[in-house]
KOLGUBA-150024 format. One record per atom (N, C-alpha, C, O): residue in one letter; x, y, z. Coordinates in steps of 0.02 Angstrom, whole numbers, plus 50000, padded with zeros to 5 digits. Example, Ala and Ser with C-alpha at 12.3 -4.5 7.8 and 13.67 -1.06 7.14 Angstrom:
2
A506604971650390;A506154977550390;A506604983550390;A507124983450423;S506424988850354;S506844994750357;S506455000250394;S506705005750402;
END
This chain:
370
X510445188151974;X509795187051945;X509805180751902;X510345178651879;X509175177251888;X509325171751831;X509055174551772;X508725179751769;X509235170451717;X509025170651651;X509225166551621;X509775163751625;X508665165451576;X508395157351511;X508955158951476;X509065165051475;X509465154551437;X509755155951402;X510175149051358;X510325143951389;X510265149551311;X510525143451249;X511185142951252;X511525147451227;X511485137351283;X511985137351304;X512245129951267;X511765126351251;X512905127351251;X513295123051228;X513645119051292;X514085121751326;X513535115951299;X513785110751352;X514475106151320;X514935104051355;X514415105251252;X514875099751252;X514935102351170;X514465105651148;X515375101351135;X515695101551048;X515695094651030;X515955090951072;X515475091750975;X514775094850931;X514375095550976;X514515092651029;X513915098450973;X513205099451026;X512615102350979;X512615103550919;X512185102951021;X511355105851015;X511505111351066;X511795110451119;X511245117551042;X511175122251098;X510575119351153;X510145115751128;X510555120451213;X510165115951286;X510025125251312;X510435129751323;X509275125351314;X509005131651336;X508915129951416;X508615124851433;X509225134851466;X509195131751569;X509115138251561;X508905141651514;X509445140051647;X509005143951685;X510065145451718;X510445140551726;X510195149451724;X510855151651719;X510735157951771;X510255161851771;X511325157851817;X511245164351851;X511945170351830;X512535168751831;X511685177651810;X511965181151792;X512115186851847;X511675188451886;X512645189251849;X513005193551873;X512945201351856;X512815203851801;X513105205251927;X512625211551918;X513095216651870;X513675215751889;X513085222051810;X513835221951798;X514235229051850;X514095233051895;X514805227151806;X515495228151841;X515465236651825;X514995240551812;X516325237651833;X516335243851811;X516425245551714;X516695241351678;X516235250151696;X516135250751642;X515735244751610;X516045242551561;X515195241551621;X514805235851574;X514085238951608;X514005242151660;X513445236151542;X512755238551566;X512475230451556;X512665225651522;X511955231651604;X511405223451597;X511045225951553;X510935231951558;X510785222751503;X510365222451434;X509875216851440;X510095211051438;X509325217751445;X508735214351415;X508665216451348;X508505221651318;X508905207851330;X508685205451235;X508005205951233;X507595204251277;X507895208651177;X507315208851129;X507355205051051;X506945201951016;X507825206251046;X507845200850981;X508735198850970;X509215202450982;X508725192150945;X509515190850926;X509275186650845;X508805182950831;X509915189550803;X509825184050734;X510325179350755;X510815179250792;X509915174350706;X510355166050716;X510805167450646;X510575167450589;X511575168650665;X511965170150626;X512475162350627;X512795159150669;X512365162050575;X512945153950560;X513795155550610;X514205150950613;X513885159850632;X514585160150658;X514305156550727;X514675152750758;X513705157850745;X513795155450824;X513745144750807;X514025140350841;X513435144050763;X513345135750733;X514055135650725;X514225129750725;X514425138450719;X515155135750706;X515555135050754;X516115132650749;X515245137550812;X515505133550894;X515215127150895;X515525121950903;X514515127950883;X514115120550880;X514295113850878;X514225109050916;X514675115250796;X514645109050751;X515525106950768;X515805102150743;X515875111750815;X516635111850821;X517105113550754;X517715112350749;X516735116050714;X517255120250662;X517665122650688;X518255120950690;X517235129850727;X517685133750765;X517615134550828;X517275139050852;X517985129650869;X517485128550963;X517835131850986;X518435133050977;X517245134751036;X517405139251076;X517915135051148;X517885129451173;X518455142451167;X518775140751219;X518485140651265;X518915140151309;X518025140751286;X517965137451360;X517025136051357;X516575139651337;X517025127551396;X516225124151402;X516035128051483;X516485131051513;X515525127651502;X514985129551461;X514845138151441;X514915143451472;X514615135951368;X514615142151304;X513865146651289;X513525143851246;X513605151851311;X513245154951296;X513295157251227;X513775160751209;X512765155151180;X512765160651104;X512655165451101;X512485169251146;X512745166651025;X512275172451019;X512615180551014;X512585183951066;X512875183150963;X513355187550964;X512925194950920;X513025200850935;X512365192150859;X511985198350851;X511405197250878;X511105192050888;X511215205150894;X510565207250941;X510495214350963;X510885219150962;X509715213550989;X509455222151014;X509265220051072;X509045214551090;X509405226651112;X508995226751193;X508625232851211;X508195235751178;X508775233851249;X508605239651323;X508925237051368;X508985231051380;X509275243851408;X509775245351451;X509545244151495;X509105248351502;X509525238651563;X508925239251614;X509425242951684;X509095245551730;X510395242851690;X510685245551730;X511165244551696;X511295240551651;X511555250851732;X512405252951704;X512745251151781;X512515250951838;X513325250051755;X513785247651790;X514265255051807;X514205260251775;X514765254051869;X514995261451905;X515415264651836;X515535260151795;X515605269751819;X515785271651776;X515655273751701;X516025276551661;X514925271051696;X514675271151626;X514555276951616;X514425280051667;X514545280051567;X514545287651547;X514145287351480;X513925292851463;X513985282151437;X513805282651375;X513145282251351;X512845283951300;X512945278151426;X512305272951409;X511765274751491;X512015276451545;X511305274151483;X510835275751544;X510225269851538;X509995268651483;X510065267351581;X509575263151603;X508935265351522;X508935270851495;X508625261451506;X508085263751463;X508345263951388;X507985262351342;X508805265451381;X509065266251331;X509055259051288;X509165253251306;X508885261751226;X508905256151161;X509405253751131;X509555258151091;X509915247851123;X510625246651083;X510525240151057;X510195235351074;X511045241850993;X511095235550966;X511915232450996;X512375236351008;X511975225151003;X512685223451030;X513115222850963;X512855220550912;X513885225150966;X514295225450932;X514815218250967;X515075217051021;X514755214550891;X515445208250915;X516035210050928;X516485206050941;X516075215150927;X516765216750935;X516865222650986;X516705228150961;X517065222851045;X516935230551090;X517535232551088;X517935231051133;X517765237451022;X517815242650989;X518115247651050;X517665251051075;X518915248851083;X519085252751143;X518955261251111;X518855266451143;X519005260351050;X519115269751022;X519935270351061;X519985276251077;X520425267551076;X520955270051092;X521565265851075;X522085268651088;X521625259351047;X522195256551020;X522435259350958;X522305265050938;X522795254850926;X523225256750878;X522715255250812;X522725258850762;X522345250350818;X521955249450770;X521425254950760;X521355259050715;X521095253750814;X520345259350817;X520745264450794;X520655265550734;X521295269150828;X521675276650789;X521625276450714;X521425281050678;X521815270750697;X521935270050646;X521475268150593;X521685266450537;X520835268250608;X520215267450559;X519965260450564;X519445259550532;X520145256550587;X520175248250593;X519945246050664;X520275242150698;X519335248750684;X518955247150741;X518875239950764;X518925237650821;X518675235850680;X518445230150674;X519215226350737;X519045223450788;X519795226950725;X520265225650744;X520545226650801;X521115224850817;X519945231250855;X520145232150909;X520565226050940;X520475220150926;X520965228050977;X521205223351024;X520885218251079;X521035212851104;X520355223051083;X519875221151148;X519525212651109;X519255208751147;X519575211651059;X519175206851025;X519715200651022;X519625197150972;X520135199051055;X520545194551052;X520095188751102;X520195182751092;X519885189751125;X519565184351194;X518815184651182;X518465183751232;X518415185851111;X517795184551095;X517505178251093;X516905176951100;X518115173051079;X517815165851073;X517995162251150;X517915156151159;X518235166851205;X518285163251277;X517795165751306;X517635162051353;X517335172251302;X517005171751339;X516845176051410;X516335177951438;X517645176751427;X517835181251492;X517715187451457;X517785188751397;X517465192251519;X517475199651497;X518105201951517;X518585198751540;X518035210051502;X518735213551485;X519305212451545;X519905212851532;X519055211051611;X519275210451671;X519425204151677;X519515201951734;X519495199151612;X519715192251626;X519145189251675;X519405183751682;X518585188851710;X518055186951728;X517455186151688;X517305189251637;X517055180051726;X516575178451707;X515895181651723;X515955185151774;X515215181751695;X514685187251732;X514085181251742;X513615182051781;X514185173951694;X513555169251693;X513735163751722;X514315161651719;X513325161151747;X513745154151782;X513075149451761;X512575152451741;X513075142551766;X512735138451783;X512915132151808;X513345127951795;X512275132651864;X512545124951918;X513195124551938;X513535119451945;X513355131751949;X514025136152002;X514795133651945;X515365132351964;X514585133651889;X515175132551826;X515145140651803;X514645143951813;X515755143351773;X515675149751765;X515355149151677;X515255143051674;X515225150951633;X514925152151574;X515155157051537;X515055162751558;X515595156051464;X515915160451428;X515285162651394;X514755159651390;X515425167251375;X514955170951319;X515075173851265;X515565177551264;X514635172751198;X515055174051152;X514945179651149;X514455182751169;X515725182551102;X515695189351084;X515645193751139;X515605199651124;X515655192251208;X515585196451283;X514775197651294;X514495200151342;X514495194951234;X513725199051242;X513145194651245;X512595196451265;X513285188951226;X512765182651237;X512005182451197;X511625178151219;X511825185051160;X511085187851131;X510665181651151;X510065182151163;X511055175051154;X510635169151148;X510265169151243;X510225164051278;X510045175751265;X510145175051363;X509275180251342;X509095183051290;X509065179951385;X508535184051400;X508995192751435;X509015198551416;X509125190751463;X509705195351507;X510575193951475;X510815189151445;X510855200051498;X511445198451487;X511985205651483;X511895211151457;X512515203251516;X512825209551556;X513355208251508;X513525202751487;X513705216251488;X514195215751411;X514595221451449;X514525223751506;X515065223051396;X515335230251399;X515065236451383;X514605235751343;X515145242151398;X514995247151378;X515045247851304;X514635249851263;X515595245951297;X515795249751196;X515495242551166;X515725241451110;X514965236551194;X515155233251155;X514145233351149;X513775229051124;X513975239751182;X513265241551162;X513145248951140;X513295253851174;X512855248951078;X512605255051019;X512195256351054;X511845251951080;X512095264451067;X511385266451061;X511095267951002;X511385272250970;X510675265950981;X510175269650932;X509465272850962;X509295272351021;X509175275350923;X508475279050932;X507855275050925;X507685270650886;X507535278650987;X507255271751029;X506425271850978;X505985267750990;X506355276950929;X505835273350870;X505845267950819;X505415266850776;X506515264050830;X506895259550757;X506635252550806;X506785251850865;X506285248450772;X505925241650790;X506635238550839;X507075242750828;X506905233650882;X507575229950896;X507245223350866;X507515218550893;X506805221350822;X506915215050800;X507235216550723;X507585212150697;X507125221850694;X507625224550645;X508185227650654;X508645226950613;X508245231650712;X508805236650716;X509445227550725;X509985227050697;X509145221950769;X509735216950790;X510155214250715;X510695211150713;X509795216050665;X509905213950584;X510775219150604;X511195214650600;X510965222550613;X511295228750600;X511935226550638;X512495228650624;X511815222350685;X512325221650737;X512725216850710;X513215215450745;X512685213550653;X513275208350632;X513095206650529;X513475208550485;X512635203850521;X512705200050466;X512535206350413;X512825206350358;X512065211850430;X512325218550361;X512685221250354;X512875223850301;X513085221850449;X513745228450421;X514255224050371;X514585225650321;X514145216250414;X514775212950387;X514735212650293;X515225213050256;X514145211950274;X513915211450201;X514105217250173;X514575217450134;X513745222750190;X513685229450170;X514465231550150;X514655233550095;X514885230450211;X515815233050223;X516195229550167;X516605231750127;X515905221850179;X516135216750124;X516305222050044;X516865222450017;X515745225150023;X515755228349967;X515975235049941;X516305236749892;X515615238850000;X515955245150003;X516415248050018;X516625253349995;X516775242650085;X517425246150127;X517845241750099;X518325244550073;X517855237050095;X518485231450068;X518415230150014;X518975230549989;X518015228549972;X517915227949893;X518095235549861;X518515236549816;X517705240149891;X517705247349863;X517595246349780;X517985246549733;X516895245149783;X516515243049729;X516475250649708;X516605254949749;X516255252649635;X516165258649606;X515745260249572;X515215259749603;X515665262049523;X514975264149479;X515075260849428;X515635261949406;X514735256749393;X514985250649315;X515195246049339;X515085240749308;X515745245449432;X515825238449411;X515495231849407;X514915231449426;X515745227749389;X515525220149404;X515715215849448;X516195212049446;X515255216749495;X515315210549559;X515055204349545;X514495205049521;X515215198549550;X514965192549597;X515065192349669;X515595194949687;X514745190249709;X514445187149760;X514045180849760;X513525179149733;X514665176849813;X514715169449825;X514505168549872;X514805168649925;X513725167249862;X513535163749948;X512985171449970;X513075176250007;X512515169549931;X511965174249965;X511405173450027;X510805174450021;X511755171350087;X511375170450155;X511185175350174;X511065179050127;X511025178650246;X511115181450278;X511915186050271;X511855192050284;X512325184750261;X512655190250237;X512895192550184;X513065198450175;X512915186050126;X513245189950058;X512475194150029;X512455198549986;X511895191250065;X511275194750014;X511565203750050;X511415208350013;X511845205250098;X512025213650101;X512575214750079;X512815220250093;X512995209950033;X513485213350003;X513175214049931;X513335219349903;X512755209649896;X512295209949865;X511955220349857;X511985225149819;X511665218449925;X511375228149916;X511885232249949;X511675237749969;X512485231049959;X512975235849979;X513205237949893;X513255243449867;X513315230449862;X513755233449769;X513195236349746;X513365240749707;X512605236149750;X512015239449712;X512115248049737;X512085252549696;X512215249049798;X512165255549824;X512695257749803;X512635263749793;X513225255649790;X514015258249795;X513995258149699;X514515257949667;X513405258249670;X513455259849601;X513865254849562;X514275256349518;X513645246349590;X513885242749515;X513255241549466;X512675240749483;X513535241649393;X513075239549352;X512965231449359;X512455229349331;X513275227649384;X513035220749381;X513175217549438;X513695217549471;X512535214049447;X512995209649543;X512485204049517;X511895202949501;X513065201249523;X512995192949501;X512975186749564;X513475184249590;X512205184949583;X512465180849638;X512525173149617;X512385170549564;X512805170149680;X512955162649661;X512745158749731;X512975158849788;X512245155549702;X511955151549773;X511615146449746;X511155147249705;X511895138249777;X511485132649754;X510725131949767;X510335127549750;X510625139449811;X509805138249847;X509555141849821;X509705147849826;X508915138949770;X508485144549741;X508095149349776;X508165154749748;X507775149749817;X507825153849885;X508165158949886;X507925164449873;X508735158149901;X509175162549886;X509335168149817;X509555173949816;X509195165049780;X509425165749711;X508875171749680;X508915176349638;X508435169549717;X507815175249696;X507775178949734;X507745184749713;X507765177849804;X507875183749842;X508525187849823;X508415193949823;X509015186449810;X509525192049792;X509375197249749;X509535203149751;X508885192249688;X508855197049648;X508165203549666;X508135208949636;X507845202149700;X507235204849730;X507635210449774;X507305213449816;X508235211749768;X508715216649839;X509225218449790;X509645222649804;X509215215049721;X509755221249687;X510365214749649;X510725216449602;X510375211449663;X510535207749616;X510295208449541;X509695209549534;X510675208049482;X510585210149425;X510625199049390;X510245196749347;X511125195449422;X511005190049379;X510825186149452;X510715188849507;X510835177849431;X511015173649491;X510905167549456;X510445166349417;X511505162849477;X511865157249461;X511685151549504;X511465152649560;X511745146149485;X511755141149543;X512535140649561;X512745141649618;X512905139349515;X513685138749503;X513995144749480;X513735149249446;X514745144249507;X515115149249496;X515505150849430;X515815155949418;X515385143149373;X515775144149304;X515245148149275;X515455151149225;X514605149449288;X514025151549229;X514055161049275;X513805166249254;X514395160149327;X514555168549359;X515075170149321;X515035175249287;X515645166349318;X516325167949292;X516255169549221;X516545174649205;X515955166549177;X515605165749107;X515325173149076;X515515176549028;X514795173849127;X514415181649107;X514925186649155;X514595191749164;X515235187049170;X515665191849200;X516235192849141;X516475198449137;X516355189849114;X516945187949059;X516605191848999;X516915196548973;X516065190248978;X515485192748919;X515515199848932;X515395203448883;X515615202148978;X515275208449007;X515805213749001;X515665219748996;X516575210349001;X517105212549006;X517575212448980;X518135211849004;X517355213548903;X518035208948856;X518475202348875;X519075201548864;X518085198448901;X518715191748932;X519055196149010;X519345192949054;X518945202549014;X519305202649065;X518935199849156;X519375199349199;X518565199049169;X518165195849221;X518115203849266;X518265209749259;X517775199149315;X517365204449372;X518015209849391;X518625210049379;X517475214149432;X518145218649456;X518175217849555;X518445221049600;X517795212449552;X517715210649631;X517365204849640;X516885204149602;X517485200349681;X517135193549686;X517385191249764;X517935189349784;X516555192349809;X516615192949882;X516315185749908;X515835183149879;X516635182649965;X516635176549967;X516045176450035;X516165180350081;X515705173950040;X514985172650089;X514845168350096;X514265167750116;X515355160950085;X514875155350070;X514785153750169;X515255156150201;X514355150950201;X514145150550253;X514825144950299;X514975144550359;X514985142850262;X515665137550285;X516175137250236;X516185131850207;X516665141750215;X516965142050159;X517815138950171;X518155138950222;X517975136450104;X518185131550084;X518775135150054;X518705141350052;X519435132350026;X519755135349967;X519675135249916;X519925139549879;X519345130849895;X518805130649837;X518565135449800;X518745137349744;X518135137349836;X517765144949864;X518255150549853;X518065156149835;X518685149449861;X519145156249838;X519475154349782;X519435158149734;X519845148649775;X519925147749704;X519485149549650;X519695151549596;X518715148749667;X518295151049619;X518335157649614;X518265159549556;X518445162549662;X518355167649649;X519025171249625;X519045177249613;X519585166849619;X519995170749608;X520045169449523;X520315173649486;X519895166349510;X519905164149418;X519175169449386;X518955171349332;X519025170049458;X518365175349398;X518385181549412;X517895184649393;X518875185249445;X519165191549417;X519775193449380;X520285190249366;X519545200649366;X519915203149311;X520795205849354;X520915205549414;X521235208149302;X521725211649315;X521815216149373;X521445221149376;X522145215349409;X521935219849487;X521375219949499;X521125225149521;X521035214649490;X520405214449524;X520485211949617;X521055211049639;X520095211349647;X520205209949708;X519615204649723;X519055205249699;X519815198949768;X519165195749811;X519305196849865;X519865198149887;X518735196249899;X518425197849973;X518285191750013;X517755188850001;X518605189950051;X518505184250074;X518105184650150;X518445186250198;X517425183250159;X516965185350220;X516815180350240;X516715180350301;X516725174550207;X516405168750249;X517035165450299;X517635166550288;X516815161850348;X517265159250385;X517355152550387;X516835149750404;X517775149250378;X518325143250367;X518325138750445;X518505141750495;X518175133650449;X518605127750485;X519365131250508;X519865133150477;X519165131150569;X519885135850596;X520345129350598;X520615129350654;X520545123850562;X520965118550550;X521175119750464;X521735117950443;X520665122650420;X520785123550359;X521335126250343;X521565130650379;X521635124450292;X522245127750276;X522585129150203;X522925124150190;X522625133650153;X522795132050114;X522155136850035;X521555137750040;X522495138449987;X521945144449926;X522255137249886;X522825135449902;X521905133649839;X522145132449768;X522165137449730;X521655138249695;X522755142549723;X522645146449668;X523355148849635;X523775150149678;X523565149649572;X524125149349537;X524455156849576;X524165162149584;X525125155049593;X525425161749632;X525915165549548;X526245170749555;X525895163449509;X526195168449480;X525525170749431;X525605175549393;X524965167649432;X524485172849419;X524505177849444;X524625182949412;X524365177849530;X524485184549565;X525075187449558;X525065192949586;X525425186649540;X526125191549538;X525895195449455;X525815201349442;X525835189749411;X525815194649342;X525055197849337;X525125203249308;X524565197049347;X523665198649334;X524025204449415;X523915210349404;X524265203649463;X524165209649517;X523445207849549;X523065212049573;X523335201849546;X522675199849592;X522635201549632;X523025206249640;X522215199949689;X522425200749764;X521595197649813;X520985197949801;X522055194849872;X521425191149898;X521505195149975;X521955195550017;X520785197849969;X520965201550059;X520225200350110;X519625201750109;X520655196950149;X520235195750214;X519935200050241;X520265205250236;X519165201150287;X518975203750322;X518565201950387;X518365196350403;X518475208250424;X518035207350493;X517755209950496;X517965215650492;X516785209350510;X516395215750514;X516225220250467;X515905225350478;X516495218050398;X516505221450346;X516905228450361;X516755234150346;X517475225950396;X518045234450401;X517695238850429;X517905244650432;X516935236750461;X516515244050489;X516725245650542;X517175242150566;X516475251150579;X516845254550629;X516265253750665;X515805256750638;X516065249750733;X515185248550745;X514855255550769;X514345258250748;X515345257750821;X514915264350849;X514535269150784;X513975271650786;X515135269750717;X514615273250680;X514495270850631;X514135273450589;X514765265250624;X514245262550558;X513585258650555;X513185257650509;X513605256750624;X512725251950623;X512455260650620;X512175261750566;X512475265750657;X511895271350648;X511685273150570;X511175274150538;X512565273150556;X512255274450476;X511965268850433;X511605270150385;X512115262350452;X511555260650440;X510775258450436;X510425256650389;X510635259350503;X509855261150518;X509635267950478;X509075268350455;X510065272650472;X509905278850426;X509695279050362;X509325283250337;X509985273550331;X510055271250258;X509345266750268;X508935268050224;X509205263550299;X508655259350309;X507885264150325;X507325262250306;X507975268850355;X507405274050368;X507495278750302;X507005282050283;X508005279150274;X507885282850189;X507665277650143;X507545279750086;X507595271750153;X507485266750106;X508085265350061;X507965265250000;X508625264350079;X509285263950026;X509695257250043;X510115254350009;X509395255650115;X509315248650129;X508905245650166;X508635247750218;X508845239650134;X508185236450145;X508235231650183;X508485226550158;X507975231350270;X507995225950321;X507425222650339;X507515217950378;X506735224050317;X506175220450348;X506155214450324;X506095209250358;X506225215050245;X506165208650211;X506765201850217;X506785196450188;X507285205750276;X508035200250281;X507425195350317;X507305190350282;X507135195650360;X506695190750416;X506355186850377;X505875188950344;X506585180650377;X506005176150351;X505735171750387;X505295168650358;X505865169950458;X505455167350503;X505855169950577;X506475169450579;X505565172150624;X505585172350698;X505475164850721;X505235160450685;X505765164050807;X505825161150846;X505865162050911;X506175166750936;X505505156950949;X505735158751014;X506275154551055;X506275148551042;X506805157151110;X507115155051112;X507085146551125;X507635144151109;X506625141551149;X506485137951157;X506765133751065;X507145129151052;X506545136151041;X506655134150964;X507405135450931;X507635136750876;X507545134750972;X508255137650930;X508555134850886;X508755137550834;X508625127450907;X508865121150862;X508505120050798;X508755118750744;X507895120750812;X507395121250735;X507625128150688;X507595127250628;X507825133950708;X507955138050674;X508665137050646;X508855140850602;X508955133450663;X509855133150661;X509655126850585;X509955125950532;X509025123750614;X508845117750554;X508775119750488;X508975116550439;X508365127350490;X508135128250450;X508545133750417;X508325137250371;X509215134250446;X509765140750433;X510225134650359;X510445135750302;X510195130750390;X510605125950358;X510255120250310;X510555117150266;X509655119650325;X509345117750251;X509125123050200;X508785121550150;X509385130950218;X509305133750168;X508575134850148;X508385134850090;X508115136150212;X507435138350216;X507335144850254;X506795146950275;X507755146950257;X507625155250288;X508225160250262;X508745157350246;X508215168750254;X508735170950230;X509215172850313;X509805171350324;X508725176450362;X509005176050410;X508355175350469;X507815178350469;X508605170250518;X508095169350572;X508215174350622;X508735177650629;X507625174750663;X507745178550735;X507645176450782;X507385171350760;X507605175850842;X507325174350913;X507175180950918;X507555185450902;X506475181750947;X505895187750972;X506045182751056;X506015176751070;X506205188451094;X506095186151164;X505195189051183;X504795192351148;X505125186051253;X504355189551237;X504605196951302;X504215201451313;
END
């Protein structure tokens, strides 16, 4: 079959919207007609060659909602009609990681930035070139054939231009705070970098019972919207975060400081590591120049303070059940997704939305397919 879809031809690039022919799926994978995908800064970071993808030509597009339009021989989970949001990561439920609580870590997610599905094959081609896809799931396609585990069902009354919010930039926010920070009741967070994902670690520390969440974002935009979602201060800079975190704490600083900045730096963690307290912990979520190398930060601080800086994926969520629970939390009102949208798009526009991701004029964009 064909389908319109935003594809990368060359690093640096402009995503180039053609006409691509897709493949019927295999065993265990379902074809999904997109309904909505968010423009999440990880797929701009194939773009701009931060982080380029292994193999040209590159389909985007990793969060999103559909409908099931066919299952592939073997599917057992999913039936034609059915409503899902796509998970970046397709999550086997049977390695060592998934056993082990660490879904985010499946194995299956090693070959997200090539493109090939689980069978080492391709499903998109254009002008008879085969076409990687990101994340296996492509959101940036009108159509688009994935894995089984690497599509959620949810309940088919939840909007997919909100439920696609769920599939990447809240769990990752939300996990940021709750699962890897393991924020508590009183503490004091900062949050560095309130986009599209630190603004849900933002209402993940609010839910998870801190008395103060301090954001830090050069974009006033930002700065107000955080606090409009549960933010208690907001900074342009991170010495006037570090400052009132200190006030707050006898000199001792935050008890968590989660890193979001949209292209993050060591900088960026150096800041955050001087503005917590004694066994305090940072969260490091935003993603780095896969050439970057290197924390400025004093190592026998960490040995005597017991600091500690810990990386994450997905916010440590487990997708099969944590996007449900969080659409659940969102239909109790305990989190709040209508107001993440600050402008739609159609796919034709994509490059204008990526414009406006990065001048810091939207919190998170969408593509509405029609």
């Amino acid at each position: 079959m064909k389908t319109r879809a935003a594809v990368l031809r060359e690093v640096p690039g402009n995503w180039e919207v053609c006409t691509a022919d897709l493949d019927a799926p295999r065993e265990h994978e379902v074809l999904v007609r997109m309904v909505a995908a968010g423009l999440c800064h990880s797929d701009q970071h194939y773009a701009t060659g931060d982080n380029p993808p292994e193999h040209l030509p590159f389909c985007g597009g990793h969060e999103g909602a559909g409908i099931v339009e066919e299952v592939g021989p073997g599917v057992t989970s999913l039936k034609a009609g059915d409503h899902v949001v796509t998970s970046f990561i397709p999550s086997c439920g049977r390695c060592r990681w998934c056993l082990s609580g660490d879904a985010a870590l499946c194995d299956n997610g090693a070959g997200i930035s090539i493109g090939k599905q689980l069978d080492g094959t391709f499903r998109m081609h254009l002008d008879g070139e085969p076409v990687g896809q990101s994340a296996l799931v492509s959101t940036f396609s009108e159509y688009s054939v994935m894995p089984e585990v690497s599509a959620i069902r949810i309940a088919d009354d939840i909007p997919l231009a909100i439920a696609a919010l769920v599939s990447c930039g809240v769990p990752t926010g939300w996990g940021s705070a709750v699962n890897v920070a393991k924020v508590g009741p009183g503490d004091v967070v900062i949050v560095i970098g309130v986009g599209g994902i630190g603004i849900n670690a933002v209402q993940g520390a609010r839910h998870a019972g801190a008395s103060r969440v301090i954001a830090v974002d050069p974009v006033q935009l930002k700065r107000d919207f955080a606090l409009q979602l549960g933010a208690t201060d907001a900074f342009a800079g991170h010495e006037e975060a570090t400052d009132l975190a200190r006030s707050l704490t006898n000199g001792q600083g935050a008890d968590a400081a989660i890193v979001c900045v949209g292209v993050t730096h060591g900088e960026h963690v150096a800041a955050a590591f001087s503005a917590i307290r004694k066994a305090g912990t940072v969260v490091l979520t935003g993603v780095a120049p896969g050439a970057e190398i290197g924390i400025p930060v004093g190592l026998a601080e960490m040995v005597y303070y017991k600091k500690r800086i810990q990386g994450t994926l997905y916010g440590s969520v487990a997708p099969a059940s944590g996007i449900p629970q969080l659409l659940r939390f969102w239909q109790d009102g305990a989190l709040r997704l209508d107001e993440l949208v600050t402008r739609t798009y159609s796919l034709d526009d994509i490059n204008i939305g990526y414009e406006d991701l990065l001048a810091g004029r939207n919190m998170r964009g969408v593509i509405k397919f029609d």
